[in-house]
Backbone as a ProteinNet text record, in pm:
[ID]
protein_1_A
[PRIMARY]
XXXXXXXXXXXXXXXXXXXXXXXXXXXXXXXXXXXXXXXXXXXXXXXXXXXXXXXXXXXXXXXXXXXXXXXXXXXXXXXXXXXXXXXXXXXXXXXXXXXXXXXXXXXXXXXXXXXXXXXXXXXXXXXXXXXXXXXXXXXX
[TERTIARY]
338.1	461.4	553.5	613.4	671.6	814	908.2	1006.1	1166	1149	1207	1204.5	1031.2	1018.6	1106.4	1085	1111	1261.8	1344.1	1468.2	1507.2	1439	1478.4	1477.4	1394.1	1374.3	1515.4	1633.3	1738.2	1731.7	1667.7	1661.9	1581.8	1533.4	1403.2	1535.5	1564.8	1629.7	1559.8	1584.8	1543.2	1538.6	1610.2	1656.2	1548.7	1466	1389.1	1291.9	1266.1	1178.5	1007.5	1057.3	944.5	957.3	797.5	774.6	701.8	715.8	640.7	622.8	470.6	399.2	340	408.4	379.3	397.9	332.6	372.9	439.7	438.4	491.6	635.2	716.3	863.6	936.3	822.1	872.4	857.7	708.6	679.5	749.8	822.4	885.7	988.3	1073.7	1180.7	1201.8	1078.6	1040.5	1009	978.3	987.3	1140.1	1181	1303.7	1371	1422.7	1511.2	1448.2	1331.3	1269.9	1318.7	1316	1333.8	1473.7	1567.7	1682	1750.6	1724.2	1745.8	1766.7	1661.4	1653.9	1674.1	1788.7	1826.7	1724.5	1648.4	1484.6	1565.8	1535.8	1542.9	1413.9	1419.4	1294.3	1331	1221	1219.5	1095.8	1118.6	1026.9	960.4	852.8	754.4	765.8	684.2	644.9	498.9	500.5	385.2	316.5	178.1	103.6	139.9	198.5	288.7	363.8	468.7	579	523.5	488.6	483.5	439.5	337.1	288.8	430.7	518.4	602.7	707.2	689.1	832.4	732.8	668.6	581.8	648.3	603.5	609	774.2	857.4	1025.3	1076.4	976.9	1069.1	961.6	1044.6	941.5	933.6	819.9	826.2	722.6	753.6	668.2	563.3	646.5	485.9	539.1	401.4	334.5	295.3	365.8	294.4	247.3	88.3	-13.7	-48.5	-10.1	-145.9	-247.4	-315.7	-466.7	-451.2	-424.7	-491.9	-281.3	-292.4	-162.4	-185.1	-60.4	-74.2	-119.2	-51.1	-93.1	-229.7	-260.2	-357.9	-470.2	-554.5	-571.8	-548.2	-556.2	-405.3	-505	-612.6	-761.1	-711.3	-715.2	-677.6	-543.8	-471.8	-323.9	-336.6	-410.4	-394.9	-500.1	-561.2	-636.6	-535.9	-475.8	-371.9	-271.8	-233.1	-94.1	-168.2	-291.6	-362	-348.9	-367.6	-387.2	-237.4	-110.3	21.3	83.4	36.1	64.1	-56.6	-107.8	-155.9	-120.9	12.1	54.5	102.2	167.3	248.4	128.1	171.4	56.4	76.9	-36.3	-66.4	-156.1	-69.5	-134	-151.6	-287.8	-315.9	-270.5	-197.4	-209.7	-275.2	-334.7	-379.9	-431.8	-420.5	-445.4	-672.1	-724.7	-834.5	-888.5	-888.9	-960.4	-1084.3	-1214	-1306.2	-1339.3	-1506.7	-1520.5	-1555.1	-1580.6	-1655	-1453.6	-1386.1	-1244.7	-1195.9	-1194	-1163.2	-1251.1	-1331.9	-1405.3	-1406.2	-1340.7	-1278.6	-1167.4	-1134.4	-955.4	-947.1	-1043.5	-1045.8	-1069	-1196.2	-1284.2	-1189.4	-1050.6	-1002.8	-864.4	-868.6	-767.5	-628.6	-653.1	-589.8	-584.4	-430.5	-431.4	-456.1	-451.1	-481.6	-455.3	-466.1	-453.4	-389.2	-340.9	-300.7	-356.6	-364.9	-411.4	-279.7	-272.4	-138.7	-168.5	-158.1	-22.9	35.9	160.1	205.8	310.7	242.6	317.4	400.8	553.9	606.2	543.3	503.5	473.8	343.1	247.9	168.9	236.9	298.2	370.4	485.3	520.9	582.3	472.7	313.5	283.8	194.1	169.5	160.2	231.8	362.1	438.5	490.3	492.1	535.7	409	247.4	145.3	132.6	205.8	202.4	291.1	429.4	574.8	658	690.7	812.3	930.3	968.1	1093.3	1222.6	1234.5	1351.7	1361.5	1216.7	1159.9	1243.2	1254	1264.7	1390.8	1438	1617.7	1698.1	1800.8	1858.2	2027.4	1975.9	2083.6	2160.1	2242.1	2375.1	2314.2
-276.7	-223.7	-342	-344.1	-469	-436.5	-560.3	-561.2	-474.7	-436.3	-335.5	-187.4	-156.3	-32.9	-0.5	-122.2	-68.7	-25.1	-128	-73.4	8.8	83.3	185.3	327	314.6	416	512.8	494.9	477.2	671.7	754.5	848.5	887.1	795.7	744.2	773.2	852	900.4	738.2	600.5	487	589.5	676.7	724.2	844.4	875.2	1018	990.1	1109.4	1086.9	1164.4	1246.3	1316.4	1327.4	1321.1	1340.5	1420.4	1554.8	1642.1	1620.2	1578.1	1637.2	1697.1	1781.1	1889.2	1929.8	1945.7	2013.3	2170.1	2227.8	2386.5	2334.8	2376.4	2374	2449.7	2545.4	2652	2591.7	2541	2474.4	2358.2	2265.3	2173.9	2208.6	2329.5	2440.7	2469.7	2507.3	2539.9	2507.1	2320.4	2239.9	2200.6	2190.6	2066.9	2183	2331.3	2470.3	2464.5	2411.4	2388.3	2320.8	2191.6	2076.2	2077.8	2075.7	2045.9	2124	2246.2	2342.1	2291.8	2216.5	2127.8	1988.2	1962.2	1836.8	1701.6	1745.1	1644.7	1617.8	1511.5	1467.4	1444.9	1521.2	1498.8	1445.9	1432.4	1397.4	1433	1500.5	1579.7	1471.7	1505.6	1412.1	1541.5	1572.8	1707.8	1671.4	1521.7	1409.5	1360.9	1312.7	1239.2	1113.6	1070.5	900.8	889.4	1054.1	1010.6	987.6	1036.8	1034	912.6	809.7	686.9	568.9	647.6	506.6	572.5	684.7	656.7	653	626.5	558.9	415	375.1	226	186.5	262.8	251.6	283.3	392.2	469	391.1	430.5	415.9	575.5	631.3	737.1	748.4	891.8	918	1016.9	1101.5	1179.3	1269.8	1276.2	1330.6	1449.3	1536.6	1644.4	1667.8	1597.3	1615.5	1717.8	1798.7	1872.7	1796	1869.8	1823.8	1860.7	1908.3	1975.4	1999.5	1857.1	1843.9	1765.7	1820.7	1840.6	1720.5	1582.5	1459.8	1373.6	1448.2	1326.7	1410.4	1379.9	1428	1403.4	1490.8	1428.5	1382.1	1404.2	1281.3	1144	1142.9	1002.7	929.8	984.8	973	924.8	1025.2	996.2	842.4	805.4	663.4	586	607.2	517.8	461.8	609.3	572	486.6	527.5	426.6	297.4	296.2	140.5	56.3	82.5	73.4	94.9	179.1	234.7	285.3	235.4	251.8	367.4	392.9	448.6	565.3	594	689	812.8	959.2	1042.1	1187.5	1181.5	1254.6	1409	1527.4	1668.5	1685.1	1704.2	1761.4	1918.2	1954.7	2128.2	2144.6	2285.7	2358.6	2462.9	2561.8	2713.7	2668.5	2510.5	2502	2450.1	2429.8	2295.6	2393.8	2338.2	2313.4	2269.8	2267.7	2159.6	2018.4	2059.9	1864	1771.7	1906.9	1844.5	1802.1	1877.5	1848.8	1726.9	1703.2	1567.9	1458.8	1482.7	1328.3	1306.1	1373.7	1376.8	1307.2	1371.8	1301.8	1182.7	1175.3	1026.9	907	970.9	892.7	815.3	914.3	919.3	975.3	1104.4	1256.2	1254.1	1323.3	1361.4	1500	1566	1726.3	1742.5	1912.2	1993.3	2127.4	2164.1	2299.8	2426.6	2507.8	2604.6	2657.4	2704.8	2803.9	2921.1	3027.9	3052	2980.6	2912.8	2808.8	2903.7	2880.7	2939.3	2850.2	2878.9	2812.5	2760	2848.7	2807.7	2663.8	2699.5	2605.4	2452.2	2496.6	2326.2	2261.5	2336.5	2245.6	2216	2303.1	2249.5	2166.8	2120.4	1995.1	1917.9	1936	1858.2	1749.9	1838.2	1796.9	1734.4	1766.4	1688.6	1591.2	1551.1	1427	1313.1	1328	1272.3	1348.7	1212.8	1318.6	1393.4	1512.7	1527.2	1444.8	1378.9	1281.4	1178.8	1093.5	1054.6	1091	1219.6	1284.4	1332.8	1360.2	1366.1	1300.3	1344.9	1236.9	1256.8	1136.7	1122.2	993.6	999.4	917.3	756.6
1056.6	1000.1	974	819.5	848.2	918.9	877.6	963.1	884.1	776.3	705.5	698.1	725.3	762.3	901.2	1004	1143.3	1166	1044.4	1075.9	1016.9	932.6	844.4	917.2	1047	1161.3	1235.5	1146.3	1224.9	1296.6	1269.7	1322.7	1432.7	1477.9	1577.4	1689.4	1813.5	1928.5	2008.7	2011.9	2132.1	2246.2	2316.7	2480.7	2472.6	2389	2393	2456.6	2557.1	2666	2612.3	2522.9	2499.3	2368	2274.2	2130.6	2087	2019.2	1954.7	1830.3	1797.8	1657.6	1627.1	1548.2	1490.1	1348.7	1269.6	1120.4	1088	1220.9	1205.7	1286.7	1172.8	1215.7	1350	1330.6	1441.7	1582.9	1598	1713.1	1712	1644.5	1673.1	1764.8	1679.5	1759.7	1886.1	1924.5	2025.1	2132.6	2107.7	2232.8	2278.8	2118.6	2133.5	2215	2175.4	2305.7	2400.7	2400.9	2590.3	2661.3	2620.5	2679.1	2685.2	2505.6	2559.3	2698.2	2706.4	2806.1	2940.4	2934	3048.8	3096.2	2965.4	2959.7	2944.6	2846.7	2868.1	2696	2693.8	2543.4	2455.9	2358.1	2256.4	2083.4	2038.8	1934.2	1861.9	1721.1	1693.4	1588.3	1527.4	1389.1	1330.6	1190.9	1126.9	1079.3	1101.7	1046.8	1144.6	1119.3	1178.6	1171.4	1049.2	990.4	1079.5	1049	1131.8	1248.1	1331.3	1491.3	1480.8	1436.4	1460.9	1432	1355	1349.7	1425.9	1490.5	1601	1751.3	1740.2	1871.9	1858	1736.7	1722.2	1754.1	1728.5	1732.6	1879.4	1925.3	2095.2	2179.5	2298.3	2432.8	2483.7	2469.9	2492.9	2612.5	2728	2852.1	2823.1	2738.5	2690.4	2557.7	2515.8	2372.2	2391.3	2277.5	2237.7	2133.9	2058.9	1955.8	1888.7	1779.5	1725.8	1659.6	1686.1	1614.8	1438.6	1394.7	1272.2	1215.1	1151	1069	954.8	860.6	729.2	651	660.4	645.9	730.4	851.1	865.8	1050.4	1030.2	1173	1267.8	1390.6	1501.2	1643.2	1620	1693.2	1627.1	1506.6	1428.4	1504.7	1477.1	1520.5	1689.9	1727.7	1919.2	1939.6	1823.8	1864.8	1845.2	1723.8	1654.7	1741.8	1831.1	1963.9	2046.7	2077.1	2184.9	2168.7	2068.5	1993	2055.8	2056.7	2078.1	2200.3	2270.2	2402.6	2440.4	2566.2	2657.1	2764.9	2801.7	2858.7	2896.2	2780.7	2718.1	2758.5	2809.1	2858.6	2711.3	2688.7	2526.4	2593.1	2519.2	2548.2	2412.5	2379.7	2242.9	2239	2128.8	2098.8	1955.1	1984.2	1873.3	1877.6	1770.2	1805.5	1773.4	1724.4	1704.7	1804.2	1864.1	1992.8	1999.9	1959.7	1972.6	2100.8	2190.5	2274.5	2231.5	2115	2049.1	2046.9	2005	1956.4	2149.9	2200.7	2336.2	2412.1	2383.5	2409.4	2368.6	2204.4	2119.9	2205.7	2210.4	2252	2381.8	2460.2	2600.2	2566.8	2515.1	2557.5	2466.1	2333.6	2275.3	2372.5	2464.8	2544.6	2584	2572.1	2578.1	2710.6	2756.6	2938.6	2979.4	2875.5	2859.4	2711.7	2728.9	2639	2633.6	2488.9	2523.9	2399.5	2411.7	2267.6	2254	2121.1	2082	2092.9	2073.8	2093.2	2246.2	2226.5	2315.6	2439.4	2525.6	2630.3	2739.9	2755.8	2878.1	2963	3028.6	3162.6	3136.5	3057.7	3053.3	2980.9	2927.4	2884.5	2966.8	3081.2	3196.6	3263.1	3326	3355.6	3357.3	3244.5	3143.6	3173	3169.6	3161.1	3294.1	3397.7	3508.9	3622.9	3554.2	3585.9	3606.7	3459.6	3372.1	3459.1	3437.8	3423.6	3568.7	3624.1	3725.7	3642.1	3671.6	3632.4	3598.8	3735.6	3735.2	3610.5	3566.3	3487.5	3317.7	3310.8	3213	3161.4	3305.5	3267.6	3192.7	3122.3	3051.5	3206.3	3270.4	3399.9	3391.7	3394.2	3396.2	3454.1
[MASK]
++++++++++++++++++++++++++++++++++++++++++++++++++++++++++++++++++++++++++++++++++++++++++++++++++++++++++++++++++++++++++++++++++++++++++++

């Protein structure tokens, strides 16, 4: 990425603790009233692009992937973050997960997974597997 793209990022949240990509608007929605709820700061992609260049812009603790988005595949995408972060802990979603898709994902380096229809309870506890809470707060 050169050094023009990076500053052109200016909507990139630096302090966001958590990143959802997703191409369904709704599910973007739907994390960001989760989280903010709970004072967790997120930042949404709608893109597979996007999400790779606000990896490259945030320090983020964890990822929320779909697989099967509009620009690019989100197996592709989760090598791509690898490539950049090591660290960062990645839950693939999708109403498709396959087992062949659940085995790229792992072996690409996925910390879980989730299917849609997306339920609460399973994406805290996803979430809180992952990442301490405290971790996640946006605290003074």
């Amino acid at each position: 990425m050169n050094e023009l793209n990076h500053h052109k990022q200016s909507s990139v949240n630096p302090t966001a603790y958590v990143l959802v990509v997703d191409d369904d608007g709704g599910v973007c929605e739907f994390f960001q009233d989760l989280f903010e709820e709970m004072d967790i700061r997120v930042d949404v992609a709608r893109s597979g692009t996007d999400g790779l260049r606000r990896v490259m812009s945030g320090a983020y603790k964890l990822i929320f992937l779909d697989i099967k988005l509009g620009d690019r595949n989100g197996l592709d995408v989760l090598e791509g973050i690898r490539k950049v972060d090591e660290d960062v802990k990645i839950i693939m979603i999708s109403g498709y997960l396959t087992e062949e898709n659940i085995e790229r994902a792992l072996n690409s380096g996925a910390d879980g997974y989730l299917y849609k229809p997306l339920q609460v309870r399973d994406i805290m506890a996803q979430t809180f597997r992952h990442v301490p809470v405290k971790s996640l707060r946006n605290l003074p």
